[in-house]
Every structure is written in C-alpha cells, then in structure tokens.
C-alpha positions in Angstrom: 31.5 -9.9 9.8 29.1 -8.1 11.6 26.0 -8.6 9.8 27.0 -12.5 9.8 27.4 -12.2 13.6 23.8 -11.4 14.1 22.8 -13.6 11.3 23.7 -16.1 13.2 22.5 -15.4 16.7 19.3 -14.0 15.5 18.5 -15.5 12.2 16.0 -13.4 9.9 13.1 -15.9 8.2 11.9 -15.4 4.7 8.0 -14.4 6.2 6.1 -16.0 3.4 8.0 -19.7 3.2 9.5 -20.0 6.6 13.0 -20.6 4.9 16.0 -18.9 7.0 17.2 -16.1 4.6 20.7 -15.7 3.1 22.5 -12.7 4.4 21.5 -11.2 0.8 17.9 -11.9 1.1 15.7 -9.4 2.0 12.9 -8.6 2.9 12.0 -12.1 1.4 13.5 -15.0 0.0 15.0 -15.8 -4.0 12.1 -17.8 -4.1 9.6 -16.4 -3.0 10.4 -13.0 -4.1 10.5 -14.6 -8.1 7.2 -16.7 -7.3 5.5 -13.1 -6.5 2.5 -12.8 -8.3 3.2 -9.0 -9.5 0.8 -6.9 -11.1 3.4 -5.3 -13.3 0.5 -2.2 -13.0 3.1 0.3 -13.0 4.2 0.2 -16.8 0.4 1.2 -17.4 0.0 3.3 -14.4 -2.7 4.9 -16.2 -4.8 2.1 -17.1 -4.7 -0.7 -15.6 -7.5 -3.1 -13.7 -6.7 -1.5 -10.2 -6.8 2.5 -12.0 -10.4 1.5 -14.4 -11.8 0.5 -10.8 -12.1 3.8 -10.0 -12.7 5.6 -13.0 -15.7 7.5 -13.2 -15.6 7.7 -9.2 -12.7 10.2 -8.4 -10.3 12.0 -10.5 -7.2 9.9 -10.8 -3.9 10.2 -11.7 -2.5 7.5 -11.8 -2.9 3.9 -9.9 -1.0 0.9 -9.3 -0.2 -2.5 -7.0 2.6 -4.3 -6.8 1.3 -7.9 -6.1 -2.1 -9.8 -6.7 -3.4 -10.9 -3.4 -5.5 -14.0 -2.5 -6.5 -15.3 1.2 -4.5 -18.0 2.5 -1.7 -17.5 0.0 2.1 -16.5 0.7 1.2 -12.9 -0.5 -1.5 -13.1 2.5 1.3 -14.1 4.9 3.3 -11.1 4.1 0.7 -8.8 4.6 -0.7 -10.3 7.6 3.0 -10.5 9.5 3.2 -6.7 9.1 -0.6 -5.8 9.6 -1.1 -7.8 12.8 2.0 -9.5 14.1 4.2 -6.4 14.9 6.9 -7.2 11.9 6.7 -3.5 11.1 10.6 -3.9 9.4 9.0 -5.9 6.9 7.1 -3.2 5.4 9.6 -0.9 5.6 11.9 -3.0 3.4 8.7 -3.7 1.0 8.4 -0.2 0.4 12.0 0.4 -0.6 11.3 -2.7 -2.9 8.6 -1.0 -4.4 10.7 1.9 -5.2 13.2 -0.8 -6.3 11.5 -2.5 -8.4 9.2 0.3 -10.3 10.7 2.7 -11.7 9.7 6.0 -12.9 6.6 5.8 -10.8 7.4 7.7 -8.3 9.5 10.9 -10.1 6.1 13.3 -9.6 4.9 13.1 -6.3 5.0 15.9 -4.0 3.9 14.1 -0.7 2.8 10.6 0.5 -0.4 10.3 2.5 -1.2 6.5 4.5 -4.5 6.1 4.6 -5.4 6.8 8.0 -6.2 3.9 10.8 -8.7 4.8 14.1 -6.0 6.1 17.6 -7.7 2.2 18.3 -6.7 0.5 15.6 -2.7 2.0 16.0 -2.8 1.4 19.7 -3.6 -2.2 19.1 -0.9 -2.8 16.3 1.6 -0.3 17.5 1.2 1.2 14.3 -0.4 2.4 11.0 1.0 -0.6 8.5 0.4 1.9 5.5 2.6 4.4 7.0 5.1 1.8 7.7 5.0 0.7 3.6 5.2 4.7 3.2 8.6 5.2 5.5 10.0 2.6 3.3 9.1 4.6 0.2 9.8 8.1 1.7 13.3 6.4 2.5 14.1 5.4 -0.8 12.7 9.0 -2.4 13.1 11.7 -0.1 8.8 12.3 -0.2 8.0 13.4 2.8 4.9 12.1 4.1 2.1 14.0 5.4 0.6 12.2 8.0 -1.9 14.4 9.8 -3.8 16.1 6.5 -6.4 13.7 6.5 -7.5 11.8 9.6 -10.3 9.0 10.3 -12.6 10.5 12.5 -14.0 7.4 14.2 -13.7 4.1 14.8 -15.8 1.5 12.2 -15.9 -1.9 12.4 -13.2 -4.1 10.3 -13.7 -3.8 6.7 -12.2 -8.0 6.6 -15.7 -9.9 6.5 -17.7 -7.6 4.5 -19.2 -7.5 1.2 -18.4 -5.4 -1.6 -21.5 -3.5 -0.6 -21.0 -3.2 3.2 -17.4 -1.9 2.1 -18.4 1.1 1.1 -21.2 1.9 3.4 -18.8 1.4 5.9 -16.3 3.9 4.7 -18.6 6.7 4.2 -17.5 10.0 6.0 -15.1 8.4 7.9 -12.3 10.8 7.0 -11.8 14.1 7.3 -9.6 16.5 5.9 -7.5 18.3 8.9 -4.8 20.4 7.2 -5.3 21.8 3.4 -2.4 23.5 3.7 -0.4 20.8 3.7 -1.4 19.1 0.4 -2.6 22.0 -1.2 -1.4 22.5 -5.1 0.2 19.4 -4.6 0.0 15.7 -6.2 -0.6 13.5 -3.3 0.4 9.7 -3.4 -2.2 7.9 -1.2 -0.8 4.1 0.1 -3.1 1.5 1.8 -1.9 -1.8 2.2 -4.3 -4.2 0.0 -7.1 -2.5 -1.9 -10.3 -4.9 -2.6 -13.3 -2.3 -3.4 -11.2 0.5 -3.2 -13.9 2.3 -1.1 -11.3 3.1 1.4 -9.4 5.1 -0.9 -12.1 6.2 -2.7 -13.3 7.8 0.9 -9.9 9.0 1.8 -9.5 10.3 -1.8 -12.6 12.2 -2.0 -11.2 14.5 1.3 -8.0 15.3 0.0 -9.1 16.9 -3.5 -10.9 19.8 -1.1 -7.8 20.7 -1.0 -7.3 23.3 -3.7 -5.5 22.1 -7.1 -4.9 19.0 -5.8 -4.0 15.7 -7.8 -4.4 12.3 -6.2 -2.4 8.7 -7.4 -2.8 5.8 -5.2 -0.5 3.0 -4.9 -0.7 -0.4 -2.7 0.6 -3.4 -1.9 -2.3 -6.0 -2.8 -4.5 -6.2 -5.2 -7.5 -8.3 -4.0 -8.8 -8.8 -7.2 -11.3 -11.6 -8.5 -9.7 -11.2 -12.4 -7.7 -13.9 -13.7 -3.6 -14.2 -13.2 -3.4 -13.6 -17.2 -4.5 -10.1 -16.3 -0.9 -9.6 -15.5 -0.4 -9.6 -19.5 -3.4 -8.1 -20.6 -2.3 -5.4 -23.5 -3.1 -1.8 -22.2 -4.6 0.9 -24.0 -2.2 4.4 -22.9 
C-alpha cells in the first residue's frame, strides 16, 4: 500500500519513452525494456565484437555489453538521464539488471573497478555514473568495488566529439595506478558506461595489470558500435 502511496504522489517515468511506469516496472518500461537492442555478448564473453576490439591490445579475459548504442536513440536517453541529469537511481537499478539478466558472468570476479572520472568531472555530475552502474552490480553480487586503485590524474577534454583517432590520444597516461595492493593476484572487472574505441579502457586497463598476477574483464553498458544489428546473432567461435 505503501509503494502505491508514493506511486501516486510521485509517479516514476519509464526514462527512455516517457510512459508512467507500473508499480512492477523498473528501472524501465515492458516496452521498452523488450525493444532493447541487447548485445546478448555475454553467452560469448570470450569472443564477441566488443572482446576482438581489443585483442592484440591488452590481455583480456573476458568482455561484454549489454545494449548496442546509437545517438539520439532510446538507449542514448537512458544513458544520458544517468550521465548528465542527476538520475543516479537509474543506474543503480541497471546494474542489478545486468546481473539479472546475464547470468554466470559474473561468478569469477574478485573486485569491480569504474573507470575513473577527473574530481571535475564528479563535482559537476555529483557523481562517477560507472560507479553508480558498479553499486548496482556490487549489490546484486557482494563484489566489492575498489574505487581508489586506479585514478585519472588530470582533467582531458570530453572524449564526446572526437574521432576514433583523437580518442585515444586523448586517453594516453591519463590513469594511474594508486594502490596494487588492492587488486593484486586478483581478476578485476573494469565498468565504463558506453565503450566506442575502447581507448578508455584500454588506458585504464593497461594500469591495472602492473599490478602483479592480475587478470582484467571489462563489462559496459553501450556498445557504440558501427556493425550491423544482425551482429546480435552472428555465430561465435569459443
């Protein structure tokens, strides 16, 4: 009676469609939650388009995304409303989706690392949105999340209107590794939010495997990628 209570007075709205959601909708609506473009990477979490962009690059575990993203779409709405419009809830309850929805990915982890934002960047949101996503999973899974490992050392401008080229000059060296200790002989889950070149992770990545006998997976929301839908049933080679 509660929960319809505050349902009522303060209605919750799907953040992709608008629509007002039903008290057992959430974080998104029936709708839009079956119209989501999912990746389905996680049954392949070995090789998949999102773990062969890095191959040859870092040494990889395992990789995965849970939705295809494209500008302007529903998918962008979603991320946007918990990147830059303070609905930090949402990405909580996406991450315990995530855990939801893919199963078995997440039984080997030892500890979750966000990839870092600048002190800037989180005073201006309130927040790091790919620690938000990583409460959500640490909720649902007991990893704890090590936060202060790796940092970003300074602030770079935004990684939105650059090239694939630009991207990854402008990622170069901007992490650091702070605490070894803390990852050390461990396999560390790395979460960003939407991964386009990957040279964010890549950069982050390449820090935490100074650690000694460290494994690295990486898991995100989006996938910006410029392959075709169909990629979503393209046969995988394990």
């Amino acid at each position: 009676m509660l929960a319809s209570l505050l349902d009522f007075f303060f209605p919750r709205m799907c953040p992709v469609c608008g629509r007002r959601l039903e008290l057992d909708e959430h974080p998104l609506c029936l709708r839009c939650n079956v119209d989501m473009p999912r990746t389905m990477f996680w049954e392949h979490p070995y090789d998949n388009p999102l773990a062969r962009m890095y191959w040859g690059k870092i040494l990889l575990e395992k990789a995965a995304a849970y939705f295809y993203f494209t500008a302007k779409s529903g998918q962008a709405r979603l991320v946007y409303g918990a990147k830059y419009h303070g609905n930090a809830n949402i990405a909580i309850e996406l991450g315990e989706m995530l855990v939801d929805e893919m199963k078995g990915f997440f039984d080997d982890f030892d500890c979750i690392v966000p990839v870092p934002v600048t002190i800037r960047r989180r005073m201006e949101r309130g927040y790091n949105q790919s620690d938000i996503i990583a409460r959500g999973i640490s909720k649902s899974t007991g990893i704890p999340i090590e936060r202060y490992a790796v940092i970003r050392r300074y602030f770079d401008k935004s990684q939105t209107h650059l090239t694939r080229e630009e991207r990854r000059d402008n990622v170069d060296d901007v992490f650091v590794l702070k605490d070894a200790d803390a990852i050390k002989g461990k396999h560390v889950l790395i979460i960003d939010d939407v991964i386009t070149t990957g040279a964010t992770t890549i950069s982050c990545a390449n820090q935490i495997l100074k650690a000694e006998n460290t494994k690295i997976s990486i898991l995100a929301l989006g996938f910006a990628s410029r392959a075709k839908a169909q990629e979503v049933h393209e046969p995988m080679m394990i």
